[in-house]
Structures are given as C-alpha cells and as structure tokens.
N, C-alpha and C positions, 0 to 999 in steps of 0.2 A: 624458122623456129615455130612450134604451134604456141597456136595461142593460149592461155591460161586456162583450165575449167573456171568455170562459172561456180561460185559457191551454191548450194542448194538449202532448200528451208525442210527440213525429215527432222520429224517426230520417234526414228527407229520403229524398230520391229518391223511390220509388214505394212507403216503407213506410207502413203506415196510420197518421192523426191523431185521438189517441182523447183527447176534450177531459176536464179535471180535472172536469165536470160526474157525468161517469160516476160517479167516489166521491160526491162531494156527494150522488146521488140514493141511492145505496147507505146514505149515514150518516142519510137520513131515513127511507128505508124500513125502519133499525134500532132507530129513534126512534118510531117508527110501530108497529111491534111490542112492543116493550117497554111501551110507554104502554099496550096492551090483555092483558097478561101481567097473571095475580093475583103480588101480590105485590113491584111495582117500584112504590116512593113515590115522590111528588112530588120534586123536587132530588137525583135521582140522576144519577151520570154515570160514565160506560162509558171504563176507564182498559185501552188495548192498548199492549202493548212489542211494537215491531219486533224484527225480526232482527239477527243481531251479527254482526259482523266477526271470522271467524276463520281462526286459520293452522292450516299444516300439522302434524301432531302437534306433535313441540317446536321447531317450524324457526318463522323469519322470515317464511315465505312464505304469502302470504295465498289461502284459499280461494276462487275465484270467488264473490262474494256475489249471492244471491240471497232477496229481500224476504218474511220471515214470510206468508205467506197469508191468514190474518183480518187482518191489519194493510195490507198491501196493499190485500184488497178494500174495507175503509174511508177511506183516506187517497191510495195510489198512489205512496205514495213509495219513490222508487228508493235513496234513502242509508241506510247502516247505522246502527244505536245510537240509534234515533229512540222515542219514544212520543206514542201519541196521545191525546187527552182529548176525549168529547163529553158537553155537557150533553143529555138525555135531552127536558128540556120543553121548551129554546128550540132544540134544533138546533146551539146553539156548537160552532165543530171549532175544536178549540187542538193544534197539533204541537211538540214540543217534539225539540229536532235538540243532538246536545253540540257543546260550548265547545269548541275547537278550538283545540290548544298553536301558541304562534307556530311553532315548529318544520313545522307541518304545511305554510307556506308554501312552504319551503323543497323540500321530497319532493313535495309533493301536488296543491299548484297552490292557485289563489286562497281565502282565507276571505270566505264570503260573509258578508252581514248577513244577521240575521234576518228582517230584509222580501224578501229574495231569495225566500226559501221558502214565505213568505207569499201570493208571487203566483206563484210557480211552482205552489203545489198549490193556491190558491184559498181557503184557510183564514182562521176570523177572528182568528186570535191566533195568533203563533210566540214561545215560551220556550227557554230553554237547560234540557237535561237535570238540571242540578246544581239547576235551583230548582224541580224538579216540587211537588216538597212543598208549599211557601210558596204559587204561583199557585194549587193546588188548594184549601189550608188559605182562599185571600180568596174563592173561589169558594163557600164553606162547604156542599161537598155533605152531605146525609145520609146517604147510600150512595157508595161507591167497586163499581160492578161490572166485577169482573175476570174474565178466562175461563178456566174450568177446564171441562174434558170428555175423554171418549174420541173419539178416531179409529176407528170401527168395520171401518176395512179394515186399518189398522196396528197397534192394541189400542195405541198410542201416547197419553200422554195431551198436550194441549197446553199450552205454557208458560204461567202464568201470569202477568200484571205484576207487578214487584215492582220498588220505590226507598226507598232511603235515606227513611227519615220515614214510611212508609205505615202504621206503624204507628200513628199519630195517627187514623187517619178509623176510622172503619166501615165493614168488607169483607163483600161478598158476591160469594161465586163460583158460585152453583148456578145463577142466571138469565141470563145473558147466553149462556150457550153455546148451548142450544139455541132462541132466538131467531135469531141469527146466522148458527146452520145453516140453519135455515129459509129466513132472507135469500138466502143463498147457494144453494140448491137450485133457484132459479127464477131464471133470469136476464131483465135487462131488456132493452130495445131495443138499448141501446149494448153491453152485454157482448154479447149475441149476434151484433153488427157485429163485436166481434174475433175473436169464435170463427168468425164466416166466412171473417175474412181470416186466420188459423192454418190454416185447412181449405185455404183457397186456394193460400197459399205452399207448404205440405206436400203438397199435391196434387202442384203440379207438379216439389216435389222428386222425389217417386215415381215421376212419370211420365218425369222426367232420367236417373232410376239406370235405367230398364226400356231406355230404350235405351242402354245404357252396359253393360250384363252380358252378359257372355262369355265360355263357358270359361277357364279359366286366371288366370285373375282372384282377388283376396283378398276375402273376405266384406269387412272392413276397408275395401276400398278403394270399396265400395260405400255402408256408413256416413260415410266421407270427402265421395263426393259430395253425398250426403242433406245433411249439415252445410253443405257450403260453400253449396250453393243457398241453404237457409237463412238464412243470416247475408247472403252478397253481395246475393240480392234481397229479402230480406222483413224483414233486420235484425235477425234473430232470434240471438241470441248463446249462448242454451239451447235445449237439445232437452227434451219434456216427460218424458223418462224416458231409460233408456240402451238405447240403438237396437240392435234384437236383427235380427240380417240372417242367420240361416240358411237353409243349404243343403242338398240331401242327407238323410241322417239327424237332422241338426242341425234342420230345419224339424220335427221333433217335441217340442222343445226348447222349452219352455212357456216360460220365463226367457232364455233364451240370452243369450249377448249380456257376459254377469257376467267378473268378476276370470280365473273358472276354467275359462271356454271365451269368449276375447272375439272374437267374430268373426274365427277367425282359418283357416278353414280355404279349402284352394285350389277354387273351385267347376268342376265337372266338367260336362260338357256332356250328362247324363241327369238331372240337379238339378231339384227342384222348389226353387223361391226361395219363404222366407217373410220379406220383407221390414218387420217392424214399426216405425216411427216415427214421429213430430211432433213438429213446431215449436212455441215456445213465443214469444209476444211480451208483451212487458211483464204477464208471467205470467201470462198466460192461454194453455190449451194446446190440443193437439189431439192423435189419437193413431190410424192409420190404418195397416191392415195390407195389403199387397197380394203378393200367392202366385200363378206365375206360373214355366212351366218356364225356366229358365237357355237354354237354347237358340232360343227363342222358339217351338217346336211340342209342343204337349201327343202324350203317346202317350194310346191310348186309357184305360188308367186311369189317367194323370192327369187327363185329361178327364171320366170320369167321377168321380172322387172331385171334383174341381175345383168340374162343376155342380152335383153333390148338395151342396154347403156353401151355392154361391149358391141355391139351390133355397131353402134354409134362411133364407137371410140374405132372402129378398124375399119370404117369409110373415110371420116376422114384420113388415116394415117394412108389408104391407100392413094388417096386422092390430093397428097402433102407433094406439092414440090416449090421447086423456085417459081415466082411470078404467080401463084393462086393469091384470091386475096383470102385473108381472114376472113373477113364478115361470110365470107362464101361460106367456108368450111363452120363456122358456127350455125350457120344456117340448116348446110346440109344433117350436122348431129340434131337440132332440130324437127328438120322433120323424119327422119330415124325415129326417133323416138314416138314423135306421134303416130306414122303407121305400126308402130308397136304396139302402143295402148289402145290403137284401135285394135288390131288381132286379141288383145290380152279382155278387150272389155270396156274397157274405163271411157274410152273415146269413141264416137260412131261419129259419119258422115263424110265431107269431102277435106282430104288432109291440104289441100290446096287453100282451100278457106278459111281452116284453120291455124294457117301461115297469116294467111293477111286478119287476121283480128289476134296477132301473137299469142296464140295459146302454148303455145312453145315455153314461152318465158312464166307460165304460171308452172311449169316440172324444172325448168331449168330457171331461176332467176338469172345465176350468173353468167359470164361469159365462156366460151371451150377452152380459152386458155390464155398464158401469158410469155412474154418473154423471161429467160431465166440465164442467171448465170452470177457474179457476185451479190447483188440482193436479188431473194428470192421472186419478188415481183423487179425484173429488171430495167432499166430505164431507156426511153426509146421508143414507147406504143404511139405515141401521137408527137411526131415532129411538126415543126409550123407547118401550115398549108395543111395537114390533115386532121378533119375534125371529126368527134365519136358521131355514129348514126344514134338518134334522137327515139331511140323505140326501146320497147320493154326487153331486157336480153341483151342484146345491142349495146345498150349504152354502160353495161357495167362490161362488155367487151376491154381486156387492158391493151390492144395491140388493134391498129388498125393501118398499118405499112402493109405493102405487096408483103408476103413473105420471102427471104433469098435464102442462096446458098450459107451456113457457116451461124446462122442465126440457132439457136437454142430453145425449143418451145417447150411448153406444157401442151398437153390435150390432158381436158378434163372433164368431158361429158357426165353427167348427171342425172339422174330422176329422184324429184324429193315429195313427198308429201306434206308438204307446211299447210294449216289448217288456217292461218294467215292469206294465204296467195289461194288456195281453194273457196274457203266463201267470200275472198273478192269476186274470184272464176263464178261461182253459183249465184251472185247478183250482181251479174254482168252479163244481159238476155245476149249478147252478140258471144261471149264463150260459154255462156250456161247451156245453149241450145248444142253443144256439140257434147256432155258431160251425160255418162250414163250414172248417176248420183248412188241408186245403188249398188251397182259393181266398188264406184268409189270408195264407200263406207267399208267397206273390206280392208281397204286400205287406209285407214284412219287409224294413225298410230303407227303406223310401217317404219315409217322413216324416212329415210336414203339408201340411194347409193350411186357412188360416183369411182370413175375408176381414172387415178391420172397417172401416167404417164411420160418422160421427159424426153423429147426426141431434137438431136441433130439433124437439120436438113442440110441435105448431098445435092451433089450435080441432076442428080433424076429422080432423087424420091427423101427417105429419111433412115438415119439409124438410129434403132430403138436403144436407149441407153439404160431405160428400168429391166430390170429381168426377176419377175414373181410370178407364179402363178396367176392364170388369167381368168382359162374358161372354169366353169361348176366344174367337170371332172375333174381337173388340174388340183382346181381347190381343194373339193373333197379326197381326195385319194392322197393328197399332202399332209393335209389334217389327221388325217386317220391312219398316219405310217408316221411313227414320231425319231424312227431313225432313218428312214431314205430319203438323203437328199434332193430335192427339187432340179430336175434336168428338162428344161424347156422343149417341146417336139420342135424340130426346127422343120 
C-alpha cells in the first residue's frame, strides 16, 4: 500500500509547496546525532518551546508573530504558544498547541481539534499545552533535553523550554544545543529547494526596484517596492532582516536602513544605490545586495570601485569549495581589493604590507560573509573549540568553521568610504604611509558598494543561487531597456 502524501505548507498561486516531510527528516537527522553524542541515555527526549505571541509594549496590539527558529526547523509550525516533544530512540514527534478560550471563536475564527494539527504538521501525537507535564511524566523519560546555548553573532543566549510541572523529570541543557546546531549548519535537499526559491523571488524583487529608480525618488519607496513584489509574488509576508536601500553617502552605511536613518533620504541622480534585501518564506531566508548607480550609468570611478568588489566577489566564489577555510577566502577578497585601489589610485606601495598592518579592514570593516538559511545570520559560525581571529576585519568575521558540502553562504565583498575608518587610516603613520590622501578626497562622499551573493556549496565548488545582474554592462543595458527581461550570459 503507498504511503500517504505528506501534507504541504502553499500559499497558492506560484508560491513554492514545501511538504511537512522537510521537518520529519530534520527531527531524525536530530535523533541521529544525538544517538552518537557521549553522553545522551537511552529514553531521552528533546523538549523545544515555540515562540509566543506578543503585543506592543503595553497596548493590545499584537506583534506580527513569527515561529521561534530551532522550533520551526523541527516541527514547521506556523502557530504561536506551541511546544514540541521528540523521543530521541523511536523518532516520536508529539506537538502540543494551547486550549483555546471559547472566546477565541468569537475574535479569531474557528478552534480546531487536535487531529487538525496532527495532519497539518504530520506529527504522531497532538496534546494541549496545559497537560505537557502528565503526557511526558506516561512517557517516563530519563532525561528531558532542553536547549540552552550562545548565539555566536548575537551573544544572545537561547530560550529555554520551560512548563508548569518540569520540575518532576530530570533536565539537561548542555547537549542538545550544539547537536542541533550542527543539524542546522548543513542543509538538506528540501531546505535548499526553499533557499532557491527565497533567492528566486528576491532576485527578481531587485531586478523590479533596478528599473524603477529614479532621481527624485525616496530611498523608502524603493524598500516599498522590494516588499510588495515579495509578498504579491512569492508570499513572503517577512523580509529576512530590515531592508537597508542607501544611497549616496548613505551606501557607506553598514546598517542603514535602522529607527535613526530609515531610508529616508531623496536619491539624486549621481547616487550610487546599495540596495540590501531578502525575502523570507516560511522562515527560511535569503539576503542579497545589489549596488548599482541611481541613474543607470556608472562614471568611471564608480566603475572602477564597482569592478574591483566584483573582481573580489568571483575569486572567492571561484576558489569556494568543501575544506577552504573562511578566514582564507575573507582574506583573499581583501587583498583583491587592495591591488585594486592601488591600479585605481587611492593605494600605492607593497600590497603584502598592507595585509599585515590590516588596511583591508579600513574598505571592508566587515566580514565576506555568513552562514544563511532560517535566520538570516544563521547559527553555527563558532562552535566550541573555534574561536574568532582577534584582528581588524576578522573579527566581525560571522563563520569561522572549515567550509563543507550542503552549508549555505553569503559572499559579500565590499568597498566603503566611511570618513570614520579613513581619518583613523590618515592618523595611523603604519596605514597613512600607504594612502594617496589626494586621489582619496575624490572619493569623499562616494559611499559604497558591496555586492552579495547567496551560494550552496557542492561536492567541488558552489551553486550560485542569486540571479541579477552583475557586471557594469549587464547593469546598464538592464536599466536602460525597461521591457527586456534580464537573461544571465552563462
């Protein structure tokens, strides 16, 4: 007899159909790991709290909710106030969802049963929140493992579960985190079908905003577009981060985008556009930068700062495989860049040298890239045993594991003009001696530009999952044709 389809989570129309199978294989390849951890006995079982429903500071009004992240990549469920239960040696996935006041008919719309969620998420067992206790106490684990750990890019620590009664069992919190991480640092066949399809819809948001920008125009109303594509084609209702769209001096603006400059200035027709965004589907993200002059013609130093980033950006990608390390490949965009500004001007003398006294990190402060896949900075860059290098650049590095097969990256090579990190560079005799000061003043004001990227690494190299235009040609000849679509030279 076959076995039953797997329910699926579709938005209709032409948004992707990503079946409940995806968790199931994630809750055994957690089970799978644990089983070969020193240290996790027979009848243990892995107790995750979802995310909660909350309002605005003291108001009524409820936060757009979006699903805890290890609780997600386990279970997939979209509802708030939820936990979930897996036995560790048979694979059991028990969700337990709250009892619901009659009232809620009334405001909120129908109360399902609990077989509703049973076959919405595929799961063998659905309980009500109120009696986690009691079903876990007949389950008579030996261990309750809950997750505690650091977020190595946030220093955030993560919620642990916790319910009424938990004090009865036996808790341990030190194993499961970094098992789970691991889970999550290597994606499987189906996560990386949705990180293509986040890459795809986000793609052609960027490629919507590039002919839509105009002089005169509000940064905002560029973010505006980005969103509506988003959500009207690809159903995406979150962006994976807040969509940072400067212009101008503002494209030096590492952050942009925040409460205290929110895209809000009018873009001028010598602008370089640093356009950063992605779409996020059923929270899995993507996160792609495209820089690109406001007028659709580069002058010649845009052009040339423009190519010397992608110069950058397609060494590394050429030089991406399993076993390189990151810090390498941040390195090498590094010095890319500086034999660049030394041809363009700005830099003179031995690019060697100017490695060891990091002059690198005053064009790039940050790092080449991160891991990526249900949050946008993904978690996993620094497992125990590896700790960040201690240098300019470097250390805002978010990934410093070997790179392997199945892992998800950003590349996101940079050159920024910050007037901040340059007269530190100008009274600092060990990088001031390599700074042509006046070529530099040219470029006072400039901005940025950074170009990123979202690639899967393969058995021997990477598949590119962003698809926009790259090179000046590409750009301009896109810009300047407002009905042909964009077709990548392969």
């Amino acid at each position: 007899m076959a076995a039953a389809a797997q329910p699926v989570y579709w938005l209709g129309n032409d948004t992707l159909r990503v079946s409940a199978a995806l968790f199931a294989e994630n809750r055994r390849r957690l089970c799978q790991g644990l089983k070969a951890k020193d240290g996790v006995v027979p009848k243990s079982v892995v107790v995750l709290q979802g995310g909660e429903q909350t309002q605005r500071y003291c108001t009524d009004t409820d936060v757009l909710f979006r699903q805890e992240s290890f609780f997600h990549w386990a279970f997939g469920v979209t509802e708030a106030d939820c936990y979930g239960a897996i036995d560790v040696d048979s694979g059991k996935s028990i969700l337990f969802v709250p009892k619901l006041p009659e009232s809620y008919a009334t405001w909120m719309g129908e109360i399902f049963p609990k077989e509703h969620f049973k076959e919405k998420y595929a799961v063998d067992e659905v309980h009500y929140t109120c009696d986690i206790a009691d079903v876990l106490s007949n389950i008579k684990p030996a261990v309750l493992l809950t997750l505690r750990g650091q977020n190595t890019d946030s220093g955030s620590t993560c919620r642990e579960a916790s319910f009424d009664g938990i004090s009865r069992f036996q808790v341990n919190n030190t194993l499961l985190h970094p098992v789970i991480v691991d889970c999550r640092v290597v994606k499987t066949d189906m996560e990386l079908e949705v990180l293509r399809y986040t890459n795809r819809v986000s793609s052609e948001a960027h490629k919507m905003v590039m002919k839509h920008v105009k002089p005169g125009k509000k940064e905002y109303e560029m973010e505006s577009l980005f969103q509506h594509y988003c959500y009207t084609k690809g159903g995406m209702r979150h962006t994976s981060y807040t969509c940072i769209c400067g212009t101008g001096n503002n494209s030096s603006v590492l952050h942009y985008g925040h409460a205290g400059a929110p895209n809000d200035k009018t873009i001028t027709g010598g602008d370089m556009c640093l356009f950063d965004m992605g779409g996020e589907y059923y929270c899995y993200s993507s996160d792609i930068t495209c820089s690109f002059p406001a007028n659709g013609k580069f002058t010649p130093d845009q052009r040339a700062i423009y190519e010397a980033v992608l110069k950058a950006s397609r060494a590394v990608m050429a030089a991406l495989r399993p076993g390189v390390k990151w810090t390498d490949m941040h390195r090498l965009a590094d010095k890319v860049h500086l034999e660049e500004l030394v041809k363009i001007g700005i830099l003179h003398g031995s690019v060697e040298d100017m490695m060891k006294v990091h002059l690198g990190s005053v064009f790039m402060p940050h790092g080449l890239g991160h891991l990526l896949g249900i949050d946008v900075h993904d978690v996993g860059g620094y497992p125990e045993g590896i700790e960040r290098v201690d240098e300019p650049g470097l250390k805002s590095l978010r990934m410093g594991r070997l790179v392997q097969e199945r892992m998800v990256l950003t590349v996101e090579p940079g050159i920024y003009f910050i007037n901040h990190l340059l007269n530190q560079a100008l009274a600092n005799p060990a990088q001031s001696c390599f700074i042509n000061n006046q070529v530099l003043a040219r470029f006072r004001g400039f901005g940025g530009v950074r170009i990123e990227d979202d690639i899967a690494v393969t058995a021997d190299g990477i598949e590119l999952l962003t698809c926009v235009p790259r090179t000046v040609e590409e750009i301009e000849a896109f810009m300047a044709d407002s009905t042909k679509p964009f077709s990548p030279v392969v």
